[in-house]
C-alpha positions in Angstrom: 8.5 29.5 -2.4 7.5 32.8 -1.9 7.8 35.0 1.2 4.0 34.6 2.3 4.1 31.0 2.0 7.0 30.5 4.6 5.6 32.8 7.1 2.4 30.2 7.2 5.2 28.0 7.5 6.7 29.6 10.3 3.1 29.8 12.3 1.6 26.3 11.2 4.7 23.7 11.4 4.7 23.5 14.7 1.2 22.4 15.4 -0.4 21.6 11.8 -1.6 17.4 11.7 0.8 16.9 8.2 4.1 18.4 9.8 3.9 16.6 12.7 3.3 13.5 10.8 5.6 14.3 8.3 8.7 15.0 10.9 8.1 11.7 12.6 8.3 9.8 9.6 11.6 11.2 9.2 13.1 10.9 12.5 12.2 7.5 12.6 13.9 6.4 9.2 17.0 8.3 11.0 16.5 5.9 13.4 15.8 3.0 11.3 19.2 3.5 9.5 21.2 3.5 12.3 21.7 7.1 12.9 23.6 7.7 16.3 21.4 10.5 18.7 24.6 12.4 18.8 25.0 12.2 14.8 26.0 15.5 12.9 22.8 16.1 10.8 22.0 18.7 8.1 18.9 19.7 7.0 19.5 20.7 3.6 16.9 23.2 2.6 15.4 23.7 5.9 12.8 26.0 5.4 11.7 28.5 8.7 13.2 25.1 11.0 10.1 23.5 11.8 12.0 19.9 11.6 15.4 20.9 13.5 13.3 22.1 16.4 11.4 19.0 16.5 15.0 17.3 16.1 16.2 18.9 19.0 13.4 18.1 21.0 14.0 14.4 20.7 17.9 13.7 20.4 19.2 16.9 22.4 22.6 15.5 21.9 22.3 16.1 18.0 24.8 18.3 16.1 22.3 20.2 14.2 22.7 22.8 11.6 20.8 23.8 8.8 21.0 25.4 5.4 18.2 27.4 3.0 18.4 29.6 -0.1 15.5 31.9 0.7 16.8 35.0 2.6 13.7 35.3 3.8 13.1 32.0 5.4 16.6 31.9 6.5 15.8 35.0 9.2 12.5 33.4 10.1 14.5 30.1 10.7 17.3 31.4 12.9 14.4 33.2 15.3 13.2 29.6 15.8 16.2 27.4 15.1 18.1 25.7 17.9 21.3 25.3 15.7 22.7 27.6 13.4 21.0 28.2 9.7 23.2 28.8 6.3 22.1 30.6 3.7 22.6 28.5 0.6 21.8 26.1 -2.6 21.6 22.7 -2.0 22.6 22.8 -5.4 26.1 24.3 -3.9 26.1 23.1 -0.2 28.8 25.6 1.6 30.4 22.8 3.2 33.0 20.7 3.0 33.5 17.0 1.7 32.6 13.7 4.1 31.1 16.9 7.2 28.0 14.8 7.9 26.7 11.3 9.6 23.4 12.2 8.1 21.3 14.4 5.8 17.5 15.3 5.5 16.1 17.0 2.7 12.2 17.5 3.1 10.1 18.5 0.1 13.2 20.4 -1.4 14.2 18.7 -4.7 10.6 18.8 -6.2 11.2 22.7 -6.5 14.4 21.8 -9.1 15.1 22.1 -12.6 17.5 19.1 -11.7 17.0 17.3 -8.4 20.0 14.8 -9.3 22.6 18.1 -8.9 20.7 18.4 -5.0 21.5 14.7 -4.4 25.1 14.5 -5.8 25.8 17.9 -3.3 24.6 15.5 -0.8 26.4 12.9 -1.3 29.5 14.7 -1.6 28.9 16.0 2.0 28.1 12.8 3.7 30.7 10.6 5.5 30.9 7.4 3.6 28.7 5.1 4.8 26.7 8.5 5.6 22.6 8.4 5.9 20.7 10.7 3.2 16.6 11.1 4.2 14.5 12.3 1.7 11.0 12.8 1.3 9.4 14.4 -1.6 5.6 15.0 -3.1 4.3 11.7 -5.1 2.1 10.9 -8.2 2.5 13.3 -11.2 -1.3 13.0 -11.4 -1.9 14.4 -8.1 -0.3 17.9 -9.4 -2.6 21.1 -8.6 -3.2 24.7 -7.3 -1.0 23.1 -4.5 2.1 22.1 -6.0 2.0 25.8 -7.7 1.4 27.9 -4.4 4.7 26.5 -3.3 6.8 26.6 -6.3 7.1 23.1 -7.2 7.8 21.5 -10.8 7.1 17.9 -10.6 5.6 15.7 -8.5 7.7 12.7 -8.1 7.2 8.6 -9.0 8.6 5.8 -7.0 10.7 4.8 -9.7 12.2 8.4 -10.7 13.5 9.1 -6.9 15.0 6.0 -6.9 16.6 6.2 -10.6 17.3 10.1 -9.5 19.2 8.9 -6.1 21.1 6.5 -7.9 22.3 9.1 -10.6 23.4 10.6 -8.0 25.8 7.9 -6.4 23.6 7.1 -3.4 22.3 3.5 -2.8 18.6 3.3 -1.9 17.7 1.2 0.9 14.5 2.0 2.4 11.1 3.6 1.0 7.5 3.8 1.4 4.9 6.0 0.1 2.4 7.6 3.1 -0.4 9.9 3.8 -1.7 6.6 1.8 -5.2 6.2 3.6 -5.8 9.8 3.1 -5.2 9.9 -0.5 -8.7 10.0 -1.7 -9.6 12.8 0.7 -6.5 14.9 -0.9 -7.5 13.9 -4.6 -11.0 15.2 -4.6 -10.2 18.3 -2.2 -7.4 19.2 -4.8 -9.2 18.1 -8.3 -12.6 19.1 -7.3 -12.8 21.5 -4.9 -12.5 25.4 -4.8 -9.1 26.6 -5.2 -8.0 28.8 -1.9 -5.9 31.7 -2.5 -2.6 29.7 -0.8 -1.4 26.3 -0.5 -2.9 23.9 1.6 -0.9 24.8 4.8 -3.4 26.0 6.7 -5.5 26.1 9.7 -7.9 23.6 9.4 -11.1 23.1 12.0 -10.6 19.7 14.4 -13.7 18.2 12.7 -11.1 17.7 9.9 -7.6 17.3 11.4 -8.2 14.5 14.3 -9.5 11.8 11.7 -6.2 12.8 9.4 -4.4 12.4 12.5 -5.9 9.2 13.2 -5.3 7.5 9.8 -2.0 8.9 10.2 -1.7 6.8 13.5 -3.0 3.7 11.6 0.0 4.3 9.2 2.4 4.9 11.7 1.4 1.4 13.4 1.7 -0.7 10.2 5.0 0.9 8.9 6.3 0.2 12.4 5.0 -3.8 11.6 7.1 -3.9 8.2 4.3 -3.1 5.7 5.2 -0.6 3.2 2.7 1.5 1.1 2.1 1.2 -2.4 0.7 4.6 -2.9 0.4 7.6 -0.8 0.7 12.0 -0.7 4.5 11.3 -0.3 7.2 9.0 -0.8 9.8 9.1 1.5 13.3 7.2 0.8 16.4 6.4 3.1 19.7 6.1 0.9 23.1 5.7 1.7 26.4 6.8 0.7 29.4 4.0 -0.4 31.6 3.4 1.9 35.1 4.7 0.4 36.2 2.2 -2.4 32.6 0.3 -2.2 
C-alpha cells in the first residue's frame, strides 16, 4: 500500500462507518473464541493502528503490540498506537515461538504472493490452543480500481481461506461473510461507477454513511442470533492453533 493510502488511513479509521464495523466484528470473534480481556494479542500487519486503539479502548487490560512492514505506516502508527509497533513481515514475524494468546490479521494476506507463508508465521507464534482472527476481502468477482489502489492481488473465496488456513496448520472454527446487505450497493458503485483517483477510504457525506451504518446494525444483530452470511464485502474467519500433540 502506498504512502498516500495510509495517511487516509491514519485520518479516516477512526471515524469512517466500514472501520468501525469492521473492528467490532473482530473484537467480538476475540470474544467469541474465548479470548481472555487481559490476553497478549498481536496485530500482525497493523497498518497506522486504527484497530489497537480501538482494542485498547475496550479491554484496557490487553497486552497489545503490533507489527507492519511499511516504514511509513509504522511512524504514523506509533504517533497513534497505545502499545508498541514493530517493523516487520508477517511473512517473518520477529518474534518468538508460542508469544501469543491471540492474533488478528485484518485485510493483510490479500496483498501476498503467498498468504499460506503469513498464516504458518502465525501459527508458529501462537500458544497452542492460541486464537488467530482473520478477515480478508471476498469474491474474486468483486475485484476493481479498489483492490488496486491498495495493493492487493486477489480477492479471497470462502473455500480458499479455509483451504489456505488449513495449509497452514490452523483449524477453522468460526466464519461468516458481512458487509452482506450492502453488497449490491458496493458492486455497482465499483463496476459501474466513475473511478476516483484513491481507494474507497474516504469521506463520504451522511446521506450515504448512516444507512451503511444501519444495515451494518441489522448484520450485527443477526450474527449476534447465530445466522451466518452466505455472501458479503468480507469474509472474516476465527481459527485455532493445536494444542501441542493434538
Amino acid at each position: 500500500m502506498n504512502p498516500d493510502e495510509h495517511r487516509r488511513l491514519a485520518e479516516l479509521e477512526d471515524r469512517m462507518w466500514h472501520f468501525a464495523a469492521l473492528h467490532g466484528h473482530v473484537w467480538r470473534a476475540l470474544r467469541r473464541a474465548g479470548v481472555r480481556p487481559d490476553a497478549a494479542i498481536l496485530d500482525a500487519g497493523c497498518g497506522t493502528a486504527g484497530f489497537l486503539r480501538r482494542l485498547r479502548d475496550w479491554w484496557p487490560q490487553a497486552r497489545l503490540r503490533g507489527v507492519e512492514l511499511s516504514a511509513f505506516a509504522v511512524q504514523l502508527a506509533r504517533e497513534r498506537a497505545p502499545c508498541p509497533v514493530d517493523e516487520g513481515s508477517v511473512t517473518a514475524l520477529p518474534f518468538g515461538d508460542a508469544t501469543f494468546d491471540a492474533i488478528t490479521c485484518i485485510d493483510v494476506t490479500y496483498q501476498l504472493e503467498t498468504p499460506v507463508d503469513a498464516y504458518r508465521e502465525m501459527a508458529r507464534c501462537l500458544r497452542p490452543g492460541g486464537v488467530l482472527v482473520v478477515n480478508e476481502p471476498a469474491h474474486p468477482w468483486l475485484w476493481s480500481y479498489h483492490d488496486e489502489r491498495v495493493g492487493g492481488r486477489r480477492r479471497f473465496t470462502r473455500r480458499e481461506l479455509v483451504e489456505t488456513l488449513c495449509a497452514a496448520g490452523l483449524q477453522p472454527e468460526w466464519g461468516t461473510h458481512w458487509n452482506c446487505l450492502a453488497l449490491p450497493l458496493v458492486w455497482g458503485r465499483r463496476k459501474f461507477g466513475p473511478a476516483p483517483e484513491g481507494s474507497d477510504v474516504q469521506d463520504y457525506p451522511v446521506w450515504v454513511t448512516l444507512p451503511l451504518r444501519a444495515l451494518n446494525a441489522l448484520e450485527r444483530a443477526g450474527l449476534a442470533l447465530g445466522l451466518r452470511f452466505p455472501f458479503g464485502v468480507s469474509v472474516l474467519f476465527v481459527a485455532v492453533k493445536p494444542p501441542a500433540g493434538g
